[in-house]
PAGU-560837 format. One record per residue: x, y, z of N, C-alpha, C in turn. Coordinates in nm, 3 decimals. Layout:
residues N
X,Y,Z,X,Y,Z,X,Y,Z
...
END
This chain:
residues 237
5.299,-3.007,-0.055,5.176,-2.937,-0.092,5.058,-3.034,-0.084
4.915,-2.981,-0.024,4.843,-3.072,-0.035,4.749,-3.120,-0.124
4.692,-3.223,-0.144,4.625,-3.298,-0.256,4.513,-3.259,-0.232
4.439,-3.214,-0.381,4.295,-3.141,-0.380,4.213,-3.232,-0.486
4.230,-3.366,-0.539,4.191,-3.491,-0.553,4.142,-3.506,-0.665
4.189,-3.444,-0.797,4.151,-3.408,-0.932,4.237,-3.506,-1.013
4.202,-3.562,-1.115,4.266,-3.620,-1.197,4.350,-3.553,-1.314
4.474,-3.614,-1.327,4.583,-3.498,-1.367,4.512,-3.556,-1.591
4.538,-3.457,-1.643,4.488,-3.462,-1.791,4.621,-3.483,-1.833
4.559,-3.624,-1.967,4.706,-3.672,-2.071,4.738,-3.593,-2.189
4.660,-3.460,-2.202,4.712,-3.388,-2.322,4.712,-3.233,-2.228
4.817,-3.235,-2.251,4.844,-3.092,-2.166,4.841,-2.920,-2.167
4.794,-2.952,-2.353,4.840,-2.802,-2.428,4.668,-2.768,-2.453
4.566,-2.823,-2.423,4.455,-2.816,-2.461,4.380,-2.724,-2.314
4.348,-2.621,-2.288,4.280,-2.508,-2.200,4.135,-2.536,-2.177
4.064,-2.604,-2.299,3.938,-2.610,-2.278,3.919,-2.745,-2.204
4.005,-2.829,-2.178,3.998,-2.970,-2.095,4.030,-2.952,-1.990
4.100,-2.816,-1.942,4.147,-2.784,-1.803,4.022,-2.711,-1.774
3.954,-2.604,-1.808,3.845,-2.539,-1.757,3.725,-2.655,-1.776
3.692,-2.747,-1.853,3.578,-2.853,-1.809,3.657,-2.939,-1.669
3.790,-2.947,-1.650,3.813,-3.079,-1.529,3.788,-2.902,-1.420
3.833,-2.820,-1.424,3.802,-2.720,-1.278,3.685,-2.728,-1.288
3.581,-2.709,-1.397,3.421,-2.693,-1.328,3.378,-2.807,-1.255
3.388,-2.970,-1.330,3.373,-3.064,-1.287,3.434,-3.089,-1.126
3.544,-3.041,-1.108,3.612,-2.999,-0.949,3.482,-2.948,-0.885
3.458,-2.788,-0.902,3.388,-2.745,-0.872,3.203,-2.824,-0.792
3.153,-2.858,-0.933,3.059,-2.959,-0.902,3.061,-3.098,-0.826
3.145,-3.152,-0.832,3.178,-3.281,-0.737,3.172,-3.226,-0.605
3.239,-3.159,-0.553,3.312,-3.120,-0.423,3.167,-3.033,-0.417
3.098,-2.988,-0.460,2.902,-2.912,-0.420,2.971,-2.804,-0.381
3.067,-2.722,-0.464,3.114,-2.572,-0.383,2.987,-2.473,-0.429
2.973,-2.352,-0.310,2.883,-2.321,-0.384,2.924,-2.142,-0.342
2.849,-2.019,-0.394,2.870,-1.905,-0.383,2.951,-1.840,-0.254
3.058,-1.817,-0.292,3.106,-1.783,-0.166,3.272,-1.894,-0.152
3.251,-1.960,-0.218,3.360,-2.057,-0.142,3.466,-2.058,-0.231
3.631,-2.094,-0.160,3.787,-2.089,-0.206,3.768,-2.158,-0.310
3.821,-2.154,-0.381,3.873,-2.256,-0.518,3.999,-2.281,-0.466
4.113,-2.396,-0.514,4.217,-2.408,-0.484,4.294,-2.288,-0.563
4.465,-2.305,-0.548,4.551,-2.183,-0.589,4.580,-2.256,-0.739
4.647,-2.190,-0.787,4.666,-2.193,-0.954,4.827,-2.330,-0.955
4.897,-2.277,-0.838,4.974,-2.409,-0.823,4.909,-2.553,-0.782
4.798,-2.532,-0.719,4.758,-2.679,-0.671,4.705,-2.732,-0.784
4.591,-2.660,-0.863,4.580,-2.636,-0.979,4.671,-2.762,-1.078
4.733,-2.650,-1.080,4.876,-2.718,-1.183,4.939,-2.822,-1.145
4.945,-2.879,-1.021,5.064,-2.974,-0.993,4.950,-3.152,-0.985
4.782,-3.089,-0.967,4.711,-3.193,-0.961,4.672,-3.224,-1.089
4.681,-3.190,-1.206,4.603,-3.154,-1.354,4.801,-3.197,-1.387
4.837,-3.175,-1.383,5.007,-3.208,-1.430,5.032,-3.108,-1.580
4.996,-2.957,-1.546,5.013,-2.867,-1.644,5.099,-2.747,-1.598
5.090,-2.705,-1.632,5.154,-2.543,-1.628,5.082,-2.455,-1.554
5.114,-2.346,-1.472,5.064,-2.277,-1.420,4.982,-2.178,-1.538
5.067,-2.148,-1.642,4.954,-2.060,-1.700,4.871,-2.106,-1.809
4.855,-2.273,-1.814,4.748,-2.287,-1.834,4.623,-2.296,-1.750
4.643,-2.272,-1.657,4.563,-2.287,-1.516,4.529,-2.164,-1.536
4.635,-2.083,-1.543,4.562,-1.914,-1.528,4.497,-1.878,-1.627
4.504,-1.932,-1.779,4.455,-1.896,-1.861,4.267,-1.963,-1.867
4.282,-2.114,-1.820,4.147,-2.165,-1.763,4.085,-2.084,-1.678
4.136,-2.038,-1.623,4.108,-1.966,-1.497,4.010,-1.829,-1.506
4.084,-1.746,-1.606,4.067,-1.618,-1.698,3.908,-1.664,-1.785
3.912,-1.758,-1.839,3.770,-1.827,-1.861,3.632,-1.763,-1.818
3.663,-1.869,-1.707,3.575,-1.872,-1.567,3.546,-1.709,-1.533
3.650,-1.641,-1.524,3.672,-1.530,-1.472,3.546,-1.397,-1.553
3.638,-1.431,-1.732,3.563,-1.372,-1.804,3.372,-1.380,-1.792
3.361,-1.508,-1.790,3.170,-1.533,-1.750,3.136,-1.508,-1.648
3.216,-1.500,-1.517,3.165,-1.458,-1.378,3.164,-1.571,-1.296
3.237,-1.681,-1.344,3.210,-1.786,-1.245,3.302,-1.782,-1.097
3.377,-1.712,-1.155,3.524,-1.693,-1.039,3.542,-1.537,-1.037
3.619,-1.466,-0.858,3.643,-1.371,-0.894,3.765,-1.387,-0.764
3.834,-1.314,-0.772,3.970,-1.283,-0.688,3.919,-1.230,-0.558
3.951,-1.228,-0.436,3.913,-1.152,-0.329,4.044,-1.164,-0.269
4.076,-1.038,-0.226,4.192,-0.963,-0.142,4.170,-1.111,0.003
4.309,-1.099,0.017,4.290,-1.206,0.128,4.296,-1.397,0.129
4.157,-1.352,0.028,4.099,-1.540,0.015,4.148,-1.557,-0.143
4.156,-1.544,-0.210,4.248,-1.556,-0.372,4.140,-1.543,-0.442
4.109,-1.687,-0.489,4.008,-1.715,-0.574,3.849,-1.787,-0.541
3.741,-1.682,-0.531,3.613,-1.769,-0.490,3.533,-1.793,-0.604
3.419,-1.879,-0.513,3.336,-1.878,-0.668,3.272,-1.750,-0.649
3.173,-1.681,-0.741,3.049,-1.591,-0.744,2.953,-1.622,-0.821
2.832,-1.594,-0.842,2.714,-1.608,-0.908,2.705,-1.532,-1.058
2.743,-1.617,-1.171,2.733,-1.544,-1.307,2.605,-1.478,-1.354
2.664,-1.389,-1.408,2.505,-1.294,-1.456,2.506,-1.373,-1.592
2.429,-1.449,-1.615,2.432,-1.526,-1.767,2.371,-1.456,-1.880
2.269,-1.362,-1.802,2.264,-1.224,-1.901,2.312,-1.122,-1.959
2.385,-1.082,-1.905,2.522,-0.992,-1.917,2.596,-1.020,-2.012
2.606,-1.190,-1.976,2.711,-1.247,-2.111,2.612,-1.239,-2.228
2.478,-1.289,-2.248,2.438,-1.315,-2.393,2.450,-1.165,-2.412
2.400,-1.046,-2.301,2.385,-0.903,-2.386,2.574,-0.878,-2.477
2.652,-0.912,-2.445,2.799,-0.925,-2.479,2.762,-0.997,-2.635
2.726,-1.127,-2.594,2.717,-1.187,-2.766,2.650,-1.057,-2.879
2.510,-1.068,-2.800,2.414,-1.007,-2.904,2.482,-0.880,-2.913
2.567,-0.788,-2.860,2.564,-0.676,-2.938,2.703,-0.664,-2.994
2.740,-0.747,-3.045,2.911,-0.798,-3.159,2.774,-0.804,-3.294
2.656,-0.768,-3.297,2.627,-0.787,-3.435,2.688,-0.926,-3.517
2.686,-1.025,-3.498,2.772,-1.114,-3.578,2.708,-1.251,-3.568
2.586,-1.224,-3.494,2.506,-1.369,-3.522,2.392,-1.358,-3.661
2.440,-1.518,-3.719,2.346,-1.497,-3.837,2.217,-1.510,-3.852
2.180,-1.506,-3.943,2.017,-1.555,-3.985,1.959,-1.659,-3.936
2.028,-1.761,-3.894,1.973,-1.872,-3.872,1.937,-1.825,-3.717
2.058,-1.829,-3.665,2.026,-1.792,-3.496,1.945,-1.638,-3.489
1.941,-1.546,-3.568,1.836,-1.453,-3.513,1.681,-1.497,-3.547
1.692,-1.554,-3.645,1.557,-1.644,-3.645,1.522,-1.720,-3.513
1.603,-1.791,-3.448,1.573,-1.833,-3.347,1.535,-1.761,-3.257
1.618,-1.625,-3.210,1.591,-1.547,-3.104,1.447,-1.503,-3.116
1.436,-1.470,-3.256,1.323,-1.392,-3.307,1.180,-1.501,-3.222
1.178,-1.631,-3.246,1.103,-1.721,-3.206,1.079,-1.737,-3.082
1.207,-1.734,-2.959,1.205,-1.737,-2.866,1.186,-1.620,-2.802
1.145,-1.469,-2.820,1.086,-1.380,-2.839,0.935,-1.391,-2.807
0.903,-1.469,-2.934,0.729,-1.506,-2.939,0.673,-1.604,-2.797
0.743,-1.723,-2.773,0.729,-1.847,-2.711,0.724,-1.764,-2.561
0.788,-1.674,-2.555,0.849,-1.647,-2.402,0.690,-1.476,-2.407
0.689,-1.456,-2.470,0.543,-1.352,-2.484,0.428,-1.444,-2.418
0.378,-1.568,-2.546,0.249,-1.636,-2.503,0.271,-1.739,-2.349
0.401,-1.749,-2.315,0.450,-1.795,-2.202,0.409,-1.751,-2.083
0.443,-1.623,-2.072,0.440,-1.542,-1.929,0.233,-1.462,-1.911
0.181,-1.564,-1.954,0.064,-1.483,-1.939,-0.009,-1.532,-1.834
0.019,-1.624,-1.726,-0.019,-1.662,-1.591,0.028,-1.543,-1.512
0.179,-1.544,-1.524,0.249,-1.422,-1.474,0.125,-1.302,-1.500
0.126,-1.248,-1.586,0.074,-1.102,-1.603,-0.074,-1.122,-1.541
-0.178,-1.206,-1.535,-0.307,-1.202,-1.471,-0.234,-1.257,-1.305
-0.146,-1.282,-1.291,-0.125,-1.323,-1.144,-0.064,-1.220,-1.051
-0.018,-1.098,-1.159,0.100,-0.984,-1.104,0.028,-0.864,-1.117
-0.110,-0.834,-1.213,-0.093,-0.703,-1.258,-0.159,-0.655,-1.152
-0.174,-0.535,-1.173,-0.243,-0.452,-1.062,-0.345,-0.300,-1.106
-0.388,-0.240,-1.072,-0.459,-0.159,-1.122,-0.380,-0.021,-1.205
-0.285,-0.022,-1.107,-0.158,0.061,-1.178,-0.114,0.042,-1.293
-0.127,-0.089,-1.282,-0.038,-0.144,-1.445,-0.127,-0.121,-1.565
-0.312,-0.134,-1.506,-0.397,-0.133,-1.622,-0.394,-0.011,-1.669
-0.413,0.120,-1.547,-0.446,0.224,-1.589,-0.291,0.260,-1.689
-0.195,0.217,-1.695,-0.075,0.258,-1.761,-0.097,0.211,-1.923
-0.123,0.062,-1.922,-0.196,0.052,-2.026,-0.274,0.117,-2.133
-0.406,0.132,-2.025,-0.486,0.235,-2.118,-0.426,0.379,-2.146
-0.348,0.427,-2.127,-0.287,0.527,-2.139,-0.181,0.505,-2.282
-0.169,0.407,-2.279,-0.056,0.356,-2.416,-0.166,0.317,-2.515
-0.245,0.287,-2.463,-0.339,0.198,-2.599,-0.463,0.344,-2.611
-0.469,0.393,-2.539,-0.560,0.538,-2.590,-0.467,0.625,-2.702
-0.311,0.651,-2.663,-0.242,0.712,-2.721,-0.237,0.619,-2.887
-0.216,0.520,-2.865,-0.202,0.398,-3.026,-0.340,0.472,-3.143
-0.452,0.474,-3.038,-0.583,0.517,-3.092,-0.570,0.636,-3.149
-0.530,0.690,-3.080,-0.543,0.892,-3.124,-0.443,0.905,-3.260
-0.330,0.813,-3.216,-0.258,0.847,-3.337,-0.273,0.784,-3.484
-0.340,0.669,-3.456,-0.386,0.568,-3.557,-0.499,0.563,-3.554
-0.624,0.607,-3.634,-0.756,0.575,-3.647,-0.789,0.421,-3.658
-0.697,0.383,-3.752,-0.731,0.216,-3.849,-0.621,0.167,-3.689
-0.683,0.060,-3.628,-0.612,0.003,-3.557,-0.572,-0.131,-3.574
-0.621,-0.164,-3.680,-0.632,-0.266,-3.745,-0.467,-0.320,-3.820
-0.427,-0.188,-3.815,-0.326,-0.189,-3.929,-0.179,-0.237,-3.871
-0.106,-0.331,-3.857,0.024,-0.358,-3.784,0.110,-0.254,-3.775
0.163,-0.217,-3.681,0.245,-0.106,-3.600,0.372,-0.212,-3.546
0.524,-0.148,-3.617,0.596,-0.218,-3.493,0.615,-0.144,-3.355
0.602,-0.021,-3.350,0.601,0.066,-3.243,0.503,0.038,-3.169
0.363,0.020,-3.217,0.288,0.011,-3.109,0.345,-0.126,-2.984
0.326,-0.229,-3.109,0.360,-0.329,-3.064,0.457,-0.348,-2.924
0.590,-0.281,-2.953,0.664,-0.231,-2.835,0.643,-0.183,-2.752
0.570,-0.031,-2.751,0.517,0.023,-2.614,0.421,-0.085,-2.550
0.333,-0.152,-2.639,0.234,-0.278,-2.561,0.249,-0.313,-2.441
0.364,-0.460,-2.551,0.425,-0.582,-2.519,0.527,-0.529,-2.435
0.592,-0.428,-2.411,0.703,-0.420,-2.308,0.647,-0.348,-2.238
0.509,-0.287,-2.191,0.466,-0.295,-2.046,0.434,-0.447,-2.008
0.385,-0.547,-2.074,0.356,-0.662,-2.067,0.479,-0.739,-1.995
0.573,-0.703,-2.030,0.668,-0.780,-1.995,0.715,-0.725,-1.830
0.704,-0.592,-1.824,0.717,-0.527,-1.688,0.580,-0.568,-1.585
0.517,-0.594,-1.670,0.396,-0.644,-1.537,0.429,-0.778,-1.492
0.490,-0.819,-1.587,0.486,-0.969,-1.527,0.606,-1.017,-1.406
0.682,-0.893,-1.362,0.736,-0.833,-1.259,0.910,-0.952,-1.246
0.949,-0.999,-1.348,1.010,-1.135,-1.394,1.112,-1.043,-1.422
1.235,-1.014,-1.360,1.310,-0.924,-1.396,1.390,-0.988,-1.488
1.390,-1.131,-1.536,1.493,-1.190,-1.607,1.432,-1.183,-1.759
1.297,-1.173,-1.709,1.204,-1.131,-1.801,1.252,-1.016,-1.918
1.241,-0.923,-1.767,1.272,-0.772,-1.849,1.405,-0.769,-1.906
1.453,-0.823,-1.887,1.592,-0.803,-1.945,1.643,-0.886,-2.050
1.552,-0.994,-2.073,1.604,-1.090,-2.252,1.477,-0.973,-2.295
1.377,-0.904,-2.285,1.262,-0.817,-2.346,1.377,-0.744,-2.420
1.455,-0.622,-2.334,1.572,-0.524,-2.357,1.662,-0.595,-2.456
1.693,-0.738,-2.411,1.809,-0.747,-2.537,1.762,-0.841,-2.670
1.622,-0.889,-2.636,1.586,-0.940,-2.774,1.537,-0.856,-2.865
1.463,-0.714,-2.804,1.378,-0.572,-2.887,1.460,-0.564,-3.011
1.597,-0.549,-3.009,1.708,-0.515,-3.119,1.659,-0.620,-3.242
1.688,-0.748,-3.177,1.687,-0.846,-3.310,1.532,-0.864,-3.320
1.462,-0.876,-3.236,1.279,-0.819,-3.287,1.279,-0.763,-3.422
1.355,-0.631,-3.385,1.329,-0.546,-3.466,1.422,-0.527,-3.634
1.533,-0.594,-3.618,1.568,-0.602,-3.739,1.485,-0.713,-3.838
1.517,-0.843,-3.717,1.422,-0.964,-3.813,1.288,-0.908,-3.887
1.188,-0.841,-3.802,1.086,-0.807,-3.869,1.099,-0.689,-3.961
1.208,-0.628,-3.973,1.264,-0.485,-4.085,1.313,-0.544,-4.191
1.385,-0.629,-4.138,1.488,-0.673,-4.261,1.485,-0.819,-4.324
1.420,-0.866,-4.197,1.426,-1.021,-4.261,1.254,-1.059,-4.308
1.135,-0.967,-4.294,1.035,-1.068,-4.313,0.949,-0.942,-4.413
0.898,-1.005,-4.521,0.854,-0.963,-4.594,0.738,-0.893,-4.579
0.670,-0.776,-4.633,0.577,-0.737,-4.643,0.486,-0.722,-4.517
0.599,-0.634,-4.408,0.568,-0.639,-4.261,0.466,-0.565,-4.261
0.401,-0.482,-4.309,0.335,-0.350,-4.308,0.179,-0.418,-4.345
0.157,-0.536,-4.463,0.045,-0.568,-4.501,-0.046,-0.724,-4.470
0.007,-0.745,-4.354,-0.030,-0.846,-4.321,-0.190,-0.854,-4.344
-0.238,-0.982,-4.379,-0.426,-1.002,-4.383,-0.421,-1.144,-4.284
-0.509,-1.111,-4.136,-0.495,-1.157,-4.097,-0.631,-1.309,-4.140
-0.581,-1.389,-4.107,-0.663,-1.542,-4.140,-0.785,-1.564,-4.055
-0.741,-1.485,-3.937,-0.870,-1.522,-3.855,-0.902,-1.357,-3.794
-0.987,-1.354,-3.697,-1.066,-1.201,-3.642,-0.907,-1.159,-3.571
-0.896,-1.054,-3.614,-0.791,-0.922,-3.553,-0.775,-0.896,-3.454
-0.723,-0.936,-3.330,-0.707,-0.891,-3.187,-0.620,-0.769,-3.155
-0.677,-0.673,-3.139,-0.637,-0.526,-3.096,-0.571,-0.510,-3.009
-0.495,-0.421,-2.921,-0.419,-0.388,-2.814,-0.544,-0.340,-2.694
-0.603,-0.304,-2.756,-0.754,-0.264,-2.707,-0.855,-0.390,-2.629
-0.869,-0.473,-2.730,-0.967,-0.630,-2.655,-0.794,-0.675,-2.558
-0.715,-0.701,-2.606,-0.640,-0.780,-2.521,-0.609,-0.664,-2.351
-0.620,-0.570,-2.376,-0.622,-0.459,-2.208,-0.757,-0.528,-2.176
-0.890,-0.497,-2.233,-0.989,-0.565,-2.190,-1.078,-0.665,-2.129
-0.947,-0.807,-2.170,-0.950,-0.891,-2.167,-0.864,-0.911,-2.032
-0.730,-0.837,-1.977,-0.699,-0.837,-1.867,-0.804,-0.741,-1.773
-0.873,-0.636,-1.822,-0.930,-0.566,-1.699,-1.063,-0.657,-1.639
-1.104,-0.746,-1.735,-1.227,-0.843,-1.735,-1.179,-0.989,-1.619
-1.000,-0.934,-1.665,-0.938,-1.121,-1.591,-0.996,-1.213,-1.629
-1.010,-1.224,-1.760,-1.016,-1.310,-1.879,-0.927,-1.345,-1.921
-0.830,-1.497,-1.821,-0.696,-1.539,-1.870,-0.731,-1.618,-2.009
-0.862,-1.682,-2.058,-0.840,-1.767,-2.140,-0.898,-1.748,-2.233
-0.956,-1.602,-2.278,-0.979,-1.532,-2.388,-0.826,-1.397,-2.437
-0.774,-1.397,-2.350,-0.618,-1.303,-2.338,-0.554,-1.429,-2.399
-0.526,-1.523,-2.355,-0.443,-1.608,-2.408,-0.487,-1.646,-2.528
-0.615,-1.713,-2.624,-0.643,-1.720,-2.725,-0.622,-1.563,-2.813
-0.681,-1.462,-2.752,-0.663,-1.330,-2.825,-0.538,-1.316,-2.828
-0.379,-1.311,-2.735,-0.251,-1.279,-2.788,-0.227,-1.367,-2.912
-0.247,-1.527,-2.919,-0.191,-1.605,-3.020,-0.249,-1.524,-3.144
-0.364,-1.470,-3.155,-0.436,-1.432,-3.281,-0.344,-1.295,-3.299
-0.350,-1.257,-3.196,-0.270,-1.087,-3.212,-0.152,-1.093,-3.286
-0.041,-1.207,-3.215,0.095,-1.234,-3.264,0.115,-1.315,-3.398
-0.048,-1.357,-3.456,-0.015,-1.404,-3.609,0.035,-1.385,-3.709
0.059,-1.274,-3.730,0.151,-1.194,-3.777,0.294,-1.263,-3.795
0.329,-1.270,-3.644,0.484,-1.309,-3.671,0.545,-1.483,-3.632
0.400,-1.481,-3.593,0.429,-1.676,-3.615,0.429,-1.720,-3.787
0.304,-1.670,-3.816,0.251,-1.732,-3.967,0.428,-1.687,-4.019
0.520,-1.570,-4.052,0.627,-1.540,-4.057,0.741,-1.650,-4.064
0.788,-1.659,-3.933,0.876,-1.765,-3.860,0.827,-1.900,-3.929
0.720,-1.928,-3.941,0.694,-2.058,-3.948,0.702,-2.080,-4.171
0.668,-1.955,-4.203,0.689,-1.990,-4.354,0.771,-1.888,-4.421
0.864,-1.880,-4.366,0.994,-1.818,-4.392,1.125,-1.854,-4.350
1.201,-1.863,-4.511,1.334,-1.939,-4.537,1.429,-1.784,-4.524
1.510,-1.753,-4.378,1.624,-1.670,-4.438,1.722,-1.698,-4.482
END
């Protein structure tokens, strides 16, 4: 049988030292989408283990998307959806306070982030859609003044669709959930915020894109989102 040039491991019963020496395989040798992996015996006889710890390493890989079987060719690599997997974590419900705090943050960071994106992507389509969400916020709310988590959502998740970042749109989709509990359940007195400095509306910040005013949009979101920084930043869950 031939030699596929891996160093064989001195503890043999351990799975997670066999799936770090196959990725490390992987990366040395620059395999890239598309290409054979060796068989589960070469596997095994170069690593000096068992075949089904190989298969069970294997199953790993498999589970995240790094590997998939093809009729014919056995085992190739493929391109993991790394999103797919966190949407898997996040909806087991079972991450705590500490880490939804985080998400909750990285939520915010990835909002005031993408705002090159949105003055570099939007288009007239996108504004007039806008005003159509932020006329509707108006009609239904006189005081606009007043924090909405709904509004907030219809907003910020056209915001996130303009910025045409599909990886974008899709931590938007799976962070909305824990958005929305953290600010329900975890942060106090969501409803009465007084803001510290002048109030930025859903209204000046459309304005502020129809003007292509990146650097009054960008000062106006930080003021808008004070709310849930001042939050994050002085709050113990």
């Amino acid at each position: 049988m031939k030699k596929i040039g891996i160093a064989p491991l001195t503890n043999l019963s351990l799975v997670d030292k066999v799936e770090i020496r196959i990725n490390n395989y992987i990366k040395e040798n620059k395999l890239k989408v598309g290409d054979s992996i060796p068989k589960e015996m070469e596997f095994a006889e170069a690593l000096g283990v068992s075949r089904t710890v190989i298969r069970e390493a294997l199953s790993r890989l498999k589970t995240i998307g790094i590997v998939e079987s093809k009729k014919h060719k056995g085992m190739v690599l493929s391109q993991p959806d790394f999103i797919h997997n966190f949407e898997k974590v996040i909806d087991t419900n079972l991450l705590g306070d500490e880490t939804l705090k985080d998400i909750f943050e990285l939520r915010l960071v990835l909002e005031m982030g993408m705002v090159d994106l949105l003055f570099a992507r939007k288009t007239e389509k996108d504004l007039e859609e806008l005003e159509l969400i932020v006329s509707k916020m108006e009609e239904n709310k006189k005081d606009s003044t007043i924090f909405a988590l709904e509004n907030e959502i219809a907003f910020h998740g056209k915001l996130y669709k303009i910025s045409r970042n599909k990886t974008l749109q899709r931590f938007q989709n799976i962070l909305l959930p824990v958005f929305q509990y953290v600010h329900n359940h975890k942060l106090k007195d969501a409803e009465n915020y007084l803001y510290s400095k002048k109030f930025i509306s859903h209204r000046e910040l459309l304005n502020f894109l129809k003007k292509d005013d990146i650097k009054g949009f960008r000062k106006g979101l930080a003021q808008h989102l004070e709310p849930h920084f001042e939050r994050v930043l002085n709050t113990t869950f």
